[in-house]
C-alpha positions in Angstrom: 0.0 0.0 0.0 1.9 3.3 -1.2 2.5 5.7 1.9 2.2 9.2 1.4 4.3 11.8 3.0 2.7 14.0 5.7 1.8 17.7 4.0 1.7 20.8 6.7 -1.7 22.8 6.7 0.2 25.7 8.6 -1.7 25.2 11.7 -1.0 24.0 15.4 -2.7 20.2 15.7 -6.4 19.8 16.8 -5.4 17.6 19.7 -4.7 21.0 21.4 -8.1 21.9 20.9 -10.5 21.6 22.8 -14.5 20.7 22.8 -16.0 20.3 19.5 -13.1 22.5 18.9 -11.1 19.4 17.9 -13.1 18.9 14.8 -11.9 22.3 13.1 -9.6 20.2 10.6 -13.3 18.8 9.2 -14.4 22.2 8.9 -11.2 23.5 7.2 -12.4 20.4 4.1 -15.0 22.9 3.3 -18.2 22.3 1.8 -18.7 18.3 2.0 -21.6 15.9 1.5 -23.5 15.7 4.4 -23.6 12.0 5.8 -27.4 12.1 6.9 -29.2 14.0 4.4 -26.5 13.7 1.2 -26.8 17.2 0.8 -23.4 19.4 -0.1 -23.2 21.8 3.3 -22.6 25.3 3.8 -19.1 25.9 4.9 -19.5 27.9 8.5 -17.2 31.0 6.8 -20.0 31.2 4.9 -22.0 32.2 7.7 -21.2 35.7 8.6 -20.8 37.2 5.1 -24.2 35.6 4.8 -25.7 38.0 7.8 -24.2 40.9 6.8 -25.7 40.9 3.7 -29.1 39.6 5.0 -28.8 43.0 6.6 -29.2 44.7 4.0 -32.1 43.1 2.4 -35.4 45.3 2.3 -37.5 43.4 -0.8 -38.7 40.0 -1.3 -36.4 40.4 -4.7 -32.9 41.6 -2.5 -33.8 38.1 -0.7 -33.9 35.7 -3.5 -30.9 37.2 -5.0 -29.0 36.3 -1.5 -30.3 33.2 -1.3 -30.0 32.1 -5.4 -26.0 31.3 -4.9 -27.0 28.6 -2.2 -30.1 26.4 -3.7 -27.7 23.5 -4.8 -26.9 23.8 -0.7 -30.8 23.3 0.5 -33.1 20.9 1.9 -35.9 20.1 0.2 -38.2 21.4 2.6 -36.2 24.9 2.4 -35.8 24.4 -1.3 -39.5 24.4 -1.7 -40.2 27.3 0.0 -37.8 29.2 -1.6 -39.7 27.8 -4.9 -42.3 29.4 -3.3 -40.4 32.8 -2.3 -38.9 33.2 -5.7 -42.1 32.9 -8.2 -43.9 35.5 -5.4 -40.8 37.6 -5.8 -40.9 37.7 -9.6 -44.3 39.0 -9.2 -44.0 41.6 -6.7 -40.4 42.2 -6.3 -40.9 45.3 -3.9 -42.9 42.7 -1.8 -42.7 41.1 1.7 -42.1 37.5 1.9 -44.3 37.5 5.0 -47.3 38.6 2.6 -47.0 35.5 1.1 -46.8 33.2 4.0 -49.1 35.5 4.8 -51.4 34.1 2.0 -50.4 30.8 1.8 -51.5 30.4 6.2 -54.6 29.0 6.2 -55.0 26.7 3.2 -51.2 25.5 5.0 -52.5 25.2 8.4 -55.1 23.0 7.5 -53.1 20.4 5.5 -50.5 20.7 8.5 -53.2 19.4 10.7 -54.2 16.6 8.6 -50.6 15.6 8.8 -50.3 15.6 12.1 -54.1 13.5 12.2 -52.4 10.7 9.8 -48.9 10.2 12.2 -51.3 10.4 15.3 -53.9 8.0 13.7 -50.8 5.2 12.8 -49.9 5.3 16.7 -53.3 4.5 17.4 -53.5 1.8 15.2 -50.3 0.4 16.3 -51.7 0.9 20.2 -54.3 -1.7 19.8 -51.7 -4.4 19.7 -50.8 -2.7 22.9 -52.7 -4.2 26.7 -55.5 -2.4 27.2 -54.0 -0.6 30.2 -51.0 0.7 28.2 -53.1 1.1 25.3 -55.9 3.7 27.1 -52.7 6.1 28.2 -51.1 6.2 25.2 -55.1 7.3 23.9 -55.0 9.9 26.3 -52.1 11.6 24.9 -53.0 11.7 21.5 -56.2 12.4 22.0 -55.4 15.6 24.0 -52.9 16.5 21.0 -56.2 16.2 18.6 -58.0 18.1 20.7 -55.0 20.9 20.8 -54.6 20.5 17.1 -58.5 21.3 16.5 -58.9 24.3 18.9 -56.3 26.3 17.2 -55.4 28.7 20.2 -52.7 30.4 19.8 -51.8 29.8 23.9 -51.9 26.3 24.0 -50.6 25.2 20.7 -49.7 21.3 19.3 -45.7 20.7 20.3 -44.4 17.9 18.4 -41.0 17.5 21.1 -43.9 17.5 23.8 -45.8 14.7 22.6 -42.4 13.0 21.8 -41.3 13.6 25.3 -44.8 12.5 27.1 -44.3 8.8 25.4 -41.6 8.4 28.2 -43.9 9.0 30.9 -46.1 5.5 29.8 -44.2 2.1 31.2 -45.2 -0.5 28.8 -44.8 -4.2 29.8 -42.0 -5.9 29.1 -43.4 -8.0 26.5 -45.0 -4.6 25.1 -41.7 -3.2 24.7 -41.0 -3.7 20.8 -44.6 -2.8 19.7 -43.9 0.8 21.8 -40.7 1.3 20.1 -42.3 1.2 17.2 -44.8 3.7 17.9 -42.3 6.1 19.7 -40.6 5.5 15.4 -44.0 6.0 13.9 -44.1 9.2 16.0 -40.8 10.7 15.2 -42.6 11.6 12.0 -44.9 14.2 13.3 -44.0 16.9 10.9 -42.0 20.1 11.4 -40.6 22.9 9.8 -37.8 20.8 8.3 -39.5 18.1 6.9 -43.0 19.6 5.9 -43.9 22.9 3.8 -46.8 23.2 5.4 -45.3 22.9 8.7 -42.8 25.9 7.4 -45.2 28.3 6.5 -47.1 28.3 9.4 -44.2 28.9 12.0 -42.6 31.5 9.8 -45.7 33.1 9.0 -45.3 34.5 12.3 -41.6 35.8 11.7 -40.1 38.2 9.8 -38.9 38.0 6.5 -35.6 38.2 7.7 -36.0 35.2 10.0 -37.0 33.2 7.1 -34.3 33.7 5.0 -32.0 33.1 7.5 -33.7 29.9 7.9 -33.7 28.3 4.3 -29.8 29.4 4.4 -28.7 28.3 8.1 -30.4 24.7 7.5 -27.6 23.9 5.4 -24.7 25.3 7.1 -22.2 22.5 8.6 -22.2 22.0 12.0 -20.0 19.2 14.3 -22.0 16.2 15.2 -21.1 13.6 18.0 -21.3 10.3 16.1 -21.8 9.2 20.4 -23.5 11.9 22.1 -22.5 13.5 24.6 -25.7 12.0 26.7 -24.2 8.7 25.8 -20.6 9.3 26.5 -19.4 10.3 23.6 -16.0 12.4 23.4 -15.6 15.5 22.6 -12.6 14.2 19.8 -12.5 14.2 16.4 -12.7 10.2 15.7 -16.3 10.8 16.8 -16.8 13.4 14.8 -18.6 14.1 11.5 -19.2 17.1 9.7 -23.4 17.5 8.9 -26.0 20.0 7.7 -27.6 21.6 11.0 -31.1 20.0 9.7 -29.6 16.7 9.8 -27.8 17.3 13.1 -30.8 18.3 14.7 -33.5 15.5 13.3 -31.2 13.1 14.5 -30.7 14.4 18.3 -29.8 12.1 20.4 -31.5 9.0 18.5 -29.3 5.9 17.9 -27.3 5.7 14.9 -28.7 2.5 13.7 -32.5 3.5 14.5 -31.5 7.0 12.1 -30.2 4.6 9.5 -33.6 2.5 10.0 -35.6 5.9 9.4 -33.7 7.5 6.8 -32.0 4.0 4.5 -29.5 5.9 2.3 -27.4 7.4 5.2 -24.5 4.3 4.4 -24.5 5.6 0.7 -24.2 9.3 1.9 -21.4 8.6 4.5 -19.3 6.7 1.8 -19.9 9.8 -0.3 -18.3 11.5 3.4 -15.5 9.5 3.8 -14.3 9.7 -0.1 -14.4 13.5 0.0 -12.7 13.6 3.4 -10.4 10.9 2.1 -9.3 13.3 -0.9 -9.0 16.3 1.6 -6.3 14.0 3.7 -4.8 13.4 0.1 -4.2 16.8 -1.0 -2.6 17.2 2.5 -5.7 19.8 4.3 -5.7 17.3 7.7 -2.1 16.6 8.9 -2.2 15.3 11.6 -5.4 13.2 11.3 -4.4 10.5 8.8 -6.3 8.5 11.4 -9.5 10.3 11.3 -11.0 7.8 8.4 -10.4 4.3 10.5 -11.2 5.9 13.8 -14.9 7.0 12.1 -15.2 3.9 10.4 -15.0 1.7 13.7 -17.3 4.7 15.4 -19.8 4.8 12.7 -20.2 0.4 12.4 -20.7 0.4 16.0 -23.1 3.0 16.8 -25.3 1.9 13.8 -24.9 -1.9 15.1 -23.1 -2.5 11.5 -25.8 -0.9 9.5 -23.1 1.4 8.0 -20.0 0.1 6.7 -17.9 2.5 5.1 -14.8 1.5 2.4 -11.5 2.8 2.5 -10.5 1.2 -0.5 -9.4 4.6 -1.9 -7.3 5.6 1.0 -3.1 5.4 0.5 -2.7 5.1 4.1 -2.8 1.8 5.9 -3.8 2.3 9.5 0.2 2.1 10.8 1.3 4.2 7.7 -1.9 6.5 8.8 -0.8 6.7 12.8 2.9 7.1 12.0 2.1 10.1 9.6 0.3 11.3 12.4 3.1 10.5 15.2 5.3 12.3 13.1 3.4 15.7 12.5 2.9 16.0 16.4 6.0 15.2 17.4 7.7 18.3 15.7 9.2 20.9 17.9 8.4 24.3 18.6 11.4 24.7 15.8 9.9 23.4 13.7 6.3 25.4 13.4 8.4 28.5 13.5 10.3 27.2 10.0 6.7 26.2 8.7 5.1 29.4 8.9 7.9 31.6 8.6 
């Protein structure tokens, strides 16, 4: 296997970083395929020069043009609505995007609600396989979310993370246990603003237009996600890190790797596409000093996900000694030495 020689990036090593810190050589790979959603991200330098500009925006037509140089970077959720923001836009470019989520509210709300209906009618169904005892307090809670969902008061409005959150209150039997992880799955796909128009245009409805923007942008910016969470003891160290879109960071939370997989089945194909492009980055010599990096993630990401995702490194020049002596020998230079580098 042909070792490569060890290229300086003109910067001290991570491992004196500290915190999510330590995955700053991912972020310095710039804009890379996002693992969970297979989206290209938003590098985070992209960020402030983004604001500023947002700034400046008055029109619905000064916001499209911000936003036109990052629609290869969106969500499909985000994408949509900007679908949406654009055509309004090349109708009334001296208008207010919140005029037309304005307009679009109600018709919106409505099929929002029937969304909600079908997730909260599936749990039911699933329920009756439930005892009877289980089965009436699990009813309760979604009952009381119909009943929130139909009232439409602005006080006491439908909270998908609430309802989420109440399904730990109910002890099911241990031979019930399965059937209630699947309905706590079936669940997860109450919509939000992320994963449903409809859910977007009414919670922005009540923003500005500035906040809205912002939002098809930020979705897409890369953010540092904790293969193990934190909750779960996961280090704060870059073999457990990966660099994601901030929707898919955030869908995910702290669910298990292999139940994320379970929900959304191309995540092994978009982590390959991950590793390839980090593997290219090491390559062209943008991560001294983390030669490691692609192993450590392997074995981090086939554990977590209980084998559902098993990356290749067939494309990488480094075996895993030629990798950790690479890596030995970057952070074993002296202070000499970084002085004659970036002189």
């Amino acid at each position: 296997m042909k070792k490569k020689e060890a290229v300086p990036n003109y910067a001290l090593p991570a491992i004196m970083l500290k915190g999510t810190s330590a995955g700053k050589p991912l972020r310095k790979l710039g804009s890379l395929t996002c693992p969970y959603t297979g989206i290209k991200g938003i590098p985070g330098d992209k960020v402030n020069p983004f604001e500023k500009r947002l700034l400046g925006c008055d029109f619905a037509s000064d916001y499209i043009n911000l936003l036109s140089g990052f629609v290869k970077n969106m969500q499909p959720t985000e994408k949509s609505v900007f679908s949406i923001f654009r055509a309004f836009a090349e109708e009334n470019p001296k208008g207010n995007l919140q005029d037309c989520l304005n307009y679009l509210f109600r018709g919106c709300l409505t099929k929002l609600k029937l969304e909600e209906f079908f997730v909260l009618d599936d749990v039911d169904i699933l329920s009756r396989k439930l005892s009877p005892e289980t089965a009436l307090k699990l009813r309760e809670k979604t009952t009381r979310c119909r009943e929130i969902i139909l009232a439409d008061n602005k006080d006491d409005t439908f909270k998908r993370k609430t309802f989420l959150n109440s399904l730990s209150e109910i002890c099911p039997k241990e031979n019930e246990i399965d059937i209630f992880e699947r309905i706590k799955d079936r669940a997860i796909f109450l919509p939000t603003s992320g994963s449903s128009r409809n859910a977007f245009v009414v919670k922005y409805s009540r923003r500005t237009q500035k906040e809205s923007a912002r939002r098809i942008f930020i979705a897409s910016t890369e953010t540092i996600e904790h293969v193990t969470p934190n909750s779960e003891g996961g280090k704060n160290e870059i073999g457990n890190f990966m660099l994601t879109t901030a929707n898919g960071n955030r869908y995910r939370e702290n669910m298990p790797l292999d139940k994320y997989v379970h929900r959304f089945p191309k995540i092994p194909k978009y982590t390959q596409q991950y590793i390839n492009e980090v593997i290219d980055g090491i390559h062209k010599g943008r991560m001294c000093g983390h030669e490691l990096y692609p192993y450590q993630i392997k074995q981090r990401l086939m554990e977590e996900s209980k084998g559902k995702i098993m990356i290749s490194l067939s494309g990488y020049d480094y075996t895993e000694q030629g990798a950790k002596l690479a890596e030995e020998s970057f952070h074993n230079r002296t202070e000499d030495d970084w002085r004659n580098i970036n002189s």
